[in-house]
MMTF fields as JSON, N, C-alpha, C and O atoms, coordinates in Angstrom:
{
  "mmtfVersion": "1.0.0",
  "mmtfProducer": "UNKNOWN",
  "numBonds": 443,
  "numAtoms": 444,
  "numGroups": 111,
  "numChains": 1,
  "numModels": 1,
  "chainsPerModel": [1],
  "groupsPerChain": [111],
  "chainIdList": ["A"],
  "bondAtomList": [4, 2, 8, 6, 12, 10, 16, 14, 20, 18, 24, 22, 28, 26, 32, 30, 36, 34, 40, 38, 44, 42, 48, 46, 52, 50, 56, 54, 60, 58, 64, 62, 68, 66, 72, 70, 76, 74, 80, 78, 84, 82, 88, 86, 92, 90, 96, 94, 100, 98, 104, 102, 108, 106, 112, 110, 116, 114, 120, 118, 124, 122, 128, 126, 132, 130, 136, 134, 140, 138, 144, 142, 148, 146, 152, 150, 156, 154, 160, 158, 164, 162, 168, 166, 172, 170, 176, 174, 180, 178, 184, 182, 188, 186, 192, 190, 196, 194, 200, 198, 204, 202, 208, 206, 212, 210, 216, 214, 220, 218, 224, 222, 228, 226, 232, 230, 236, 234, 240, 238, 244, 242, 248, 246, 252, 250, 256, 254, 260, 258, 264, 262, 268, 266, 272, 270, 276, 274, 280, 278, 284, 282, 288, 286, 292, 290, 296, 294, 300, 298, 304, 302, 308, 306, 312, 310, 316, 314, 320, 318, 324, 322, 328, 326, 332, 330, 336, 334, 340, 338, 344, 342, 348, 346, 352, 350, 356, 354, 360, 358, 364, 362, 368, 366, 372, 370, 376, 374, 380, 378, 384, 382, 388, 386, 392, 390, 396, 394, 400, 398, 404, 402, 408, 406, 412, 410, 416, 414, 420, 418, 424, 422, 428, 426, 432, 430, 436, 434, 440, 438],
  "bondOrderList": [1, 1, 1, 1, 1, 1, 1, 1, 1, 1, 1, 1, 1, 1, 1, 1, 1, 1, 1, 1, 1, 1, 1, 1, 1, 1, 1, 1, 1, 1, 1, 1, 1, 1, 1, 1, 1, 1, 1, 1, 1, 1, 1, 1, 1, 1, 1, 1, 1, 1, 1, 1, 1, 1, 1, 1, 1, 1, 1, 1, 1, 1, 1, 1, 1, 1, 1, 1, 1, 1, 1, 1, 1, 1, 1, 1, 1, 1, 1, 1, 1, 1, 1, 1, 1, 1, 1, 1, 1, 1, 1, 1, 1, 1, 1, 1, 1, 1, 1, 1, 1, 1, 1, 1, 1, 1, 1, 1, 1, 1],
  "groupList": [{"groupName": "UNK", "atomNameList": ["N", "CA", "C", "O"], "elementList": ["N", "C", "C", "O"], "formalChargeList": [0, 0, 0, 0], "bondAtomList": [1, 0, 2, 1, 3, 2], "bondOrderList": [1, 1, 2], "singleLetterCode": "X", "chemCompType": "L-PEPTIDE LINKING"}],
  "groupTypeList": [0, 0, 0, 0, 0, 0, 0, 0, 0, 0, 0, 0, 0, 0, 0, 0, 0, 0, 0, 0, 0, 0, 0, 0, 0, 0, 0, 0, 0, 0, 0, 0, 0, 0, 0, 0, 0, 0, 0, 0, 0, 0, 0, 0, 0, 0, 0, 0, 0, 0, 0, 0, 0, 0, 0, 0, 0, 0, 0, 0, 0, 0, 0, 0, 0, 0, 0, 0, 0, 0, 0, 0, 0, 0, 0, 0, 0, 0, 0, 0, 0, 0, 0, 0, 0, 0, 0, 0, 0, 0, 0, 0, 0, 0, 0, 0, 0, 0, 0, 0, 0, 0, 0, 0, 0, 0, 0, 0, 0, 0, 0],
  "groupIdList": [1, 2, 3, 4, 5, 6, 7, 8, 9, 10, 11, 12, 13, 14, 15, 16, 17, 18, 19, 20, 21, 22, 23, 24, 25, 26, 27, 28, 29, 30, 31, 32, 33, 34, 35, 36, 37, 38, 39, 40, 41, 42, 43, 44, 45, 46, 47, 48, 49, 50, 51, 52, 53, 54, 55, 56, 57, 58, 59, 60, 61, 62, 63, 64, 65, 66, 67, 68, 69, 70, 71, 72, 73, 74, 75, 76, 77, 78, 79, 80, 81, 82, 83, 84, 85, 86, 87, 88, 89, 90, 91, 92, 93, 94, 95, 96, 97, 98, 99, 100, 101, 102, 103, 104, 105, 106, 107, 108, 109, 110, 111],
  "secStructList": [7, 7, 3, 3, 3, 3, 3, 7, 1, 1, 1, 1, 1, 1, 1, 7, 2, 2, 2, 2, 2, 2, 2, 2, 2, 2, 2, 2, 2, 2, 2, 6, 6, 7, 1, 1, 7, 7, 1, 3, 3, 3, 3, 7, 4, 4, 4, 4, 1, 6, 6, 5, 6, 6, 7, 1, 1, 2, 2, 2, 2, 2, 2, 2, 2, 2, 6, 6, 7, 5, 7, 7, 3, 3, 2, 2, 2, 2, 2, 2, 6, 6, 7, 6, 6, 6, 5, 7, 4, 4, 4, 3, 3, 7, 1, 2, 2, 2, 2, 2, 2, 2, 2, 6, 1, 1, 3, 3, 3, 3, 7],
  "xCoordList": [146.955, 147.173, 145.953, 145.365, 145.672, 144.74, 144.778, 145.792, 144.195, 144.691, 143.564, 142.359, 144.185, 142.958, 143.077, 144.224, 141.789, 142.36, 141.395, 140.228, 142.371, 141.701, 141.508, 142.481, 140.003, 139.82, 139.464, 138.628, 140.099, 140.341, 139.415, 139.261, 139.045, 138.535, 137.473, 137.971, 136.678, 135.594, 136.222, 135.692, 138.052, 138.828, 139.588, 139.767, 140.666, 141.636, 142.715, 142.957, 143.524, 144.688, 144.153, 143.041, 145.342, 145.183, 145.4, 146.119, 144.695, 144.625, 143.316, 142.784, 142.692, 141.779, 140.651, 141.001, 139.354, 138.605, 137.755, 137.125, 137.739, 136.709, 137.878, 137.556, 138.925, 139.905, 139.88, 139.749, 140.001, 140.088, 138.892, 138.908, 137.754, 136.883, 136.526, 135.674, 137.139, 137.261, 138.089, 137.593, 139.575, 140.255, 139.652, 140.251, 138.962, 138.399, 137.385, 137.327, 136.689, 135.314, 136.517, 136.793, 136.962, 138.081, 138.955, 139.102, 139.245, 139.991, 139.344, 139.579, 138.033, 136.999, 136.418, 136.195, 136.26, 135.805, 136.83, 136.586, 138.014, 139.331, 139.262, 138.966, 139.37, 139.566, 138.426, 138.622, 137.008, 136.006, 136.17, 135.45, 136.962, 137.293, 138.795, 139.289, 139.205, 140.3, 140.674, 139.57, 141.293, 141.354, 141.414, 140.952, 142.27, 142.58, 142.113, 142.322, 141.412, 140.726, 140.839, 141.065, 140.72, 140.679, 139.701, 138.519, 140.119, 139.168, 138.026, 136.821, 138.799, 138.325, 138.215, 139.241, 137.315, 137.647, 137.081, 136.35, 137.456, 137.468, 137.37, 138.392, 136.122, 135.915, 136.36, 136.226, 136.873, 136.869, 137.147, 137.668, 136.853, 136.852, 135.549, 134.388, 135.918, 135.216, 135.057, 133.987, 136.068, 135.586, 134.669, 134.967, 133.439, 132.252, 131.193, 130.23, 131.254, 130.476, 130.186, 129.036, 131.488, 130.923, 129.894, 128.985, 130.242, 128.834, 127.753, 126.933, 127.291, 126.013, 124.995, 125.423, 123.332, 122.624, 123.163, 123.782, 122.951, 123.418, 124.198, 124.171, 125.208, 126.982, 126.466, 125.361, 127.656, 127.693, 128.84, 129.605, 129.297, 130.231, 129.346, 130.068, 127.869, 127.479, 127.41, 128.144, 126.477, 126.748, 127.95, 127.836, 129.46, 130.484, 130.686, 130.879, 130.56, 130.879, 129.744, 130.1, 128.759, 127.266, 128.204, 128.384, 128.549, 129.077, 130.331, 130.521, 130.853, 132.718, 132.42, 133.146, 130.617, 130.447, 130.089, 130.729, 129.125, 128.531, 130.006, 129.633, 131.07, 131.911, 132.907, 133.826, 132.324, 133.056, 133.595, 134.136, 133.652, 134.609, 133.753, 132.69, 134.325, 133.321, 133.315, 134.338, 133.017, 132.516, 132.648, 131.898, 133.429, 133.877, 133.752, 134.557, 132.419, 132.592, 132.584, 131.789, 133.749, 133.344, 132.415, 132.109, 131.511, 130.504, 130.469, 129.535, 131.762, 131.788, 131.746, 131.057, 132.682, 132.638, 131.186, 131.036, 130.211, 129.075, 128.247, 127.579, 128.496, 127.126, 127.694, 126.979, 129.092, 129.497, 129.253, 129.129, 129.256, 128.69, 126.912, 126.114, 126.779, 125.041, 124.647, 123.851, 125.325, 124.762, 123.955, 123.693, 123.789, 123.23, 121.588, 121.339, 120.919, 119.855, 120.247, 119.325, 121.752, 122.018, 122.921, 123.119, 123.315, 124.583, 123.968, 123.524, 124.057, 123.535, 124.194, 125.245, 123.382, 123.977, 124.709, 125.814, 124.186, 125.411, 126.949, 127.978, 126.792, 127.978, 129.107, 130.312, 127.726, 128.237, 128.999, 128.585, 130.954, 131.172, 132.321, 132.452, 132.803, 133.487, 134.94, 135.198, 135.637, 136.89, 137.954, 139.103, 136.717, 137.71, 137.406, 138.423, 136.343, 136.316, 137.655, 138.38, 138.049, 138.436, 140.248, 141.197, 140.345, 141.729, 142.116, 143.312, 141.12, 141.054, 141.443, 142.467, 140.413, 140.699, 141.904, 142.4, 142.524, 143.716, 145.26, 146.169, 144.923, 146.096, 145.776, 146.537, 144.981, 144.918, 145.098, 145.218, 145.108, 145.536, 147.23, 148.011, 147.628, 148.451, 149.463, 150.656, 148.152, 148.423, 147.597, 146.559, 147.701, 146.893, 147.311, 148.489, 146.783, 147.2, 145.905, 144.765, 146.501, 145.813, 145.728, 146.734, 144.3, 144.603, 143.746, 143.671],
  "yCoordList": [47.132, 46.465, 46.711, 47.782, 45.515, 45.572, 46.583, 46.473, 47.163, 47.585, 47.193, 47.057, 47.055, 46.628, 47.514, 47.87, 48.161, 48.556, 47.783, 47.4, 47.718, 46.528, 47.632, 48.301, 47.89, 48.595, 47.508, 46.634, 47.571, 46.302, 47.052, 46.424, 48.08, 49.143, 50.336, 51.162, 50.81, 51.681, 53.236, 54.346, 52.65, 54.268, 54.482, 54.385, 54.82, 54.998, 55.59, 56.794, 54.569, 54.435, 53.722, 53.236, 53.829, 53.739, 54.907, 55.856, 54.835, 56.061, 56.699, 56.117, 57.976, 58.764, 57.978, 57.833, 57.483, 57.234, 58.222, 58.093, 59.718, 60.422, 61.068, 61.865, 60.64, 61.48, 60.604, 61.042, 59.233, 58.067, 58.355, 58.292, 58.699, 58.66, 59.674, 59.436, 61.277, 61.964, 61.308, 60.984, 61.102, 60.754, 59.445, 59.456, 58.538, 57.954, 58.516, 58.179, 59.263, 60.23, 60.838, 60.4, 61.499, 62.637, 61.18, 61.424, 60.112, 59.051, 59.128, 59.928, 58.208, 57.824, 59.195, 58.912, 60.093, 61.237, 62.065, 62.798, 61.696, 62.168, 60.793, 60.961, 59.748, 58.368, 58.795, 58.66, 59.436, 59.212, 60.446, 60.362, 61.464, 62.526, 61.982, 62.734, 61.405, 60.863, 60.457, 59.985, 60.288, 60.148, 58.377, 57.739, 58.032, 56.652, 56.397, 57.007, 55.341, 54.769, 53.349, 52.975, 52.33, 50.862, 49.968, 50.158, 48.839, 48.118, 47.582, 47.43, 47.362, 46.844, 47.421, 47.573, 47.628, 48.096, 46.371, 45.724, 45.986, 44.932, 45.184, 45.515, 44.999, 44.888, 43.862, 42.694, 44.19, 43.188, 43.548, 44.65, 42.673, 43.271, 44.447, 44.374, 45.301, 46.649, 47.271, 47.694, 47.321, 48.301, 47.615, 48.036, 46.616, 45.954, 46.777, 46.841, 47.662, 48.696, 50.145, 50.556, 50.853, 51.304, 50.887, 51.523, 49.996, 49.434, 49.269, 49.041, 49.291, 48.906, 50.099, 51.232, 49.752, 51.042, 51.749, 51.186, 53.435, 53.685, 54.584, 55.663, 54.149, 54.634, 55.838, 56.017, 56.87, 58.23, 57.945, 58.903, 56.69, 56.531, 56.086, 55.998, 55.679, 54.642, 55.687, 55.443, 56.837, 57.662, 57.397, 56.916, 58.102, 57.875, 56.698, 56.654, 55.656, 53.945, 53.649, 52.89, 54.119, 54.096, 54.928, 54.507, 55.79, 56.872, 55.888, 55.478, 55.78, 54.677, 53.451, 52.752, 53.079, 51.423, 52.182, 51.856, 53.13, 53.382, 54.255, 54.61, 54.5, 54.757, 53.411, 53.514, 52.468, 50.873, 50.456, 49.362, 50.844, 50.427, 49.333, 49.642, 47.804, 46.892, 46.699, 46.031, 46.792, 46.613, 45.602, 44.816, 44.852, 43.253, 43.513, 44.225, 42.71, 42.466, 41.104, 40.244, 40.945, 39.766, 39.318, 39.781, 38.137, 37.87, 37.217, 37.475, 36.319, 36.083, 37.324, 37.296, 38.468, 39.437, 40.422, 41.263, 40.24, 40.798, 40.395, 41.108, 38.85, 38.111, 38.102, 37.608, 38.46, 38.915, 40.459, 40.782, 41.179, 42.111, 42.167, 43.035, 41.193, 41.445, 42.603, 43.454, 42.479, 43.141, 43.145, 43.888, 41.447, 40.644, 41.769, 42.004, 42.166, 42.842, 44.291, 45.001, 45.07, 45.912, 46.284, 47.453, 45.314, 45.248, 44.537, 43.391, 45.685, 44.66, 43.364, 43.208, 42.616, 40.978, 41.026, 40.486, 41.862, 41.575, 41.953, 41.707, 42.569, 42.998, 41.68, 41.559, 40.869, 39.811, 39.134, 39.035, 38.207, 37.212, 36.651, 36.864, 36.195, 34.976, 34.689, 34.697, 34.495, 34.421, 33.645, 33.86, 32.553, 32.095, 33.524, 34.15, 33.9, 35.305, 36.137, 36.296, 36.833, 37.777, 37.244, 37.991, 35.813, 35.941, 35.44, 35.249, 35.175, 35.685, 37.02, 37.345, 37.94, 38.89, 39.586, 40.389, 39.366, 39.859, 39.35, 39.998, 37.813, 37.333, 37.617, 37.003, 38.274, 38.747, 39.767, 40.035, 40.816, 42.216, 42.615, 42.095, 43.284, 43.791, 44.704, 45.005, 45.002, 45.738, 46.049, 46.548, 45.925, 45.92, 46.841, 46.846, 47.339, 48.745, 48.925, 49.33, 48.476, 48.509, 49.539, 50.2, 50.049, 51.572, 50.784, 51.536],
  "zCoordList": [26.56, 27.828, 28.722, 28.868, 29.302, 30.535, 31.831, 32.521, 32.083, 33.435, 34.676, 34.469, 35.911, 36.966, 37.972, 38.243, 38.87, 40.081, 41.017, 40.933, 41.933, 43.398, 44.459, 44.809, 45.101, 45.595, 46.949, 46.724, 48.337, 49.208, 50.719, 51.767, 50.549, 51.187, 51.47, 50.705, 51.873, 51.778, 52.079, 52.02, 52.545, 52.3, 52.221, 53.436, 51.818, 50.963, 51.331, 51.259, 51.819, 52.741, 54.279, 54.486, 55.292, 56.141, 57.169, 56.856, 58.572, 59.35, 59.93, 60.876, 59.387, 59.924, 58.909, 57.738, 59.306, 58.081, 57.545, 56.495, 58.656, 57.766, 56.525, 55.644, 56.679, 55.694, 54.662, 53.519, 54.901, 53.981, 53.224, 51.994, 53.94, 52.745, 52.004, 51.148, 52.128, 51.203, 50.096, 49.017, 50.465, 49.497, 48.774, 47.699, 48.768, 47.863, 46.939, 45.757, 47.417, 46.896, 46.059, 44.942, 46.444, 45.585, 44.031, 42.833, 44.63, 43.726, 42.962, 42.056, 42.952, 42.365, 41.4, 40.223, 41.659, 40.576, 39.609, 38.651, 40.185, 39.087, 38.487, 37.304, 38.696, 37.988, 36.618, 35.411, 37.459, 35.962, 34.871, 33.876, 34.963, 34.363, 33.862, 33.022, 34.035, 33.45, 32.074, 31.804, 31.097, 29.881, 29.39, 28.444, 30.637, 30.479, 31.787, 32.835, 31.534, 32.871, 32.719, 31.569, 33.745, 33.879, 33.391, 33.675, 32.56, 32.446, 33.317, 33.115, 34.31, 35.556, 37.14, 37.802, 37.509, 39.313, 39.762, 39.012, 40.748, 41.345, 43.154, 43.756, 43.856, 45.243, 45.95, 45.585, 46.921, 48.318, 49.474, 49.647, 50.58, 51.358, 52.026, 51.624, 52.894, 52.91, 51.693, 51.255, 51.18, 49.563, 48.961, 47.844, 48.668, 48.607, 48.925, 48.162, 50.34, 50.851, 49.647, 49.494, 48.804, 47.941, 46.706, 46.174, 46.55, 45.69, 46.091, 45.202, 47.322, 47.923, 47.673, 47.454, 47.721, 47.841, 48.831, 49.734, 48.775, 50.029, 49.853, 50.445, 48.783, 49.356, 48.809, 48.298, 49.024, 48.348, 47.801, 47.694, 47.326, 46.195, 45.132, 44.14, 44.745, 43.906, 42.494, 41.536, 42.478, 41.808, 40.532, 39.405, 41.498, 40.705, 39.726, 38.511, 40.795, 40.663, 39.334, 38.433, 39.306, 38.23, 36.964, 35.821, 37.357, 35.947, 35.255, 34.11, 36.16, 35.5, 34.985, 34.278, 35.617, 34.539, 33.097, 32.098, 33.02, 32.021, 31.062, 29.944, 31.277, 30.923, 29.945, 29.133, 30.4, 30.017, 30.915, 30.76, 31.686, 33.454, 34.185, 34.723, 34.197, 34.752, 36.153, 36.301, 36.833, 38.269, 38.804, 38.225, 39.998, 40.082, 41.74, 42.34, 42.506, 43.762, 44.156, 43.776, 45.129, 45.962, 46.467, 47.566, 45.823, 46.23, 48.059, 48.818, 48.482, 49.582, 50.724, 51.744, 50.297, 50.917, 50.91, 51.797, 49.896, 49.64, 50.869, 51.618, 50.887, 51.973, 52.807, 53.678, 53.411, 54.977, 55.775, 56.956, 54.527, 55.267, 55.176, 55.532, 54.707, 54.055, 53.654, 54.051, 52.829, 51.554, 49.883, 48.938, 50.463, 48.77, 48.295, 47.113, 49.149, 48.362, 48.188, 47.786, 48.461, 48.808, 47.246, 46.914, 46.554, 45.448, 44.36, 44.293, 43.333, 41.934, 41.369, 40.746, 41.724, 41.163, 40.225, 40.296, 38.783, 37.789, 38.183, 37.552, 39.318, 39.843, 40.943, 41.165, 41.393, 42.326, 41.445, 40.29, 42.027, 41.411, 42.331, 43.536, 41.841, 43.105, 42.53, 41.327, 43.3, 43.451, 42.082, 41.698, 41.602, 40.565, 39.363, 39.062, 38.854, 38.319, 38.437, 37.456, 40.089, 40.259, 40.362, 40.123, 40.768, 40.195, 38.862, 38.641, 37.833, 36.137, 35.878, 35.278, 36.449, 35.905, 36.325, 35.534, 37.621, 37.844, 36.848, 36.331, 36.945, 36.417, 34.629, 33.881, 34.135, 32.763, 32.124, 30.929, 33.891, 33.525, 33.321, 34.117, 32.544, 32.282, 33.223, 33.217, 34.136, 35.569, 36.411, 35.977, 37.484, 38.573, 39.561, 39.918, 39.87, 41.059, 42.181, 41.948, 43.472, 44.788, 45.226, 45.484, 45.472, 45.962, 47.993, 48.965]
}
C-alpha cells in the first residue's frame, strides 16, 4: 500500500510557532529513522517553505529523498511565496500531479 503525508505547513500543529517548529524538526527526523516511511511527502501551502534553500528542515527533507521518499511541492504555492530559485525544480509540480498522487495513495495522513 501507498502511503502519503501532506505536510500543509512550515509547523506542526496549530498555536505557538516556535513550538510548531520544533515539533516538525523533531517529526521530520523520527519519520527518517523510521522503519516504514512514506512514499510520498507532498507540500502546500507554508509547508513549501521547508523545501526552500535556507530551511533548517532541508537537511532532513535531502536525507528522506535519498531514502526513496519523493518530495512533492506546490508549484503555485512555490511562486507565491517566491520561492522558484529557492526550491529544486525537480521538486516543483502542480496540482493535477498532487491530486494523482493523493487519490492513488492507499493513505494519506495530514500532519
Amino acid at each position: 500500500m501507498k502511503h502519503t503525508i501532506v505536510i500543509n505547513s512550515e509547523f506542526f500543529g496549530k498555536g505557538d510557532d516556535e513550538l510548531g517548529a520544533k515539533l516538525m524538526g523533531s517529526f521530520l527526523r523520527t519519520l527518517l529513522t523510521s522503519e516504514t516511511k512514506p512514499d510520498k511527502i507532498v507540500f502546500y501551502n507554508s509547508g513549501v517553505k521547508l523545501l526552500a534553500e535556507g530551511s533548517v528542515m532541508l537537511d532532513v527533507l535531502n536525507d528522506l529523498n535519498k531514502s526513496g521518499v519523493q518530495l512533492v511541492a506546490c508549484g503555485t504555492c512555490v511562486g507565491f511565496f517566491k520561492l522558484d530559485d529557492k526550491v529544486a525544480r525537480d521538486r516543483v509540480s502542480n496540482m493535477q500531479e498532487i491530486v494523482g498522487v493523493l487519490m492513488n495513495s492507499g493513505s494519506v495522513v495530514t500532519v
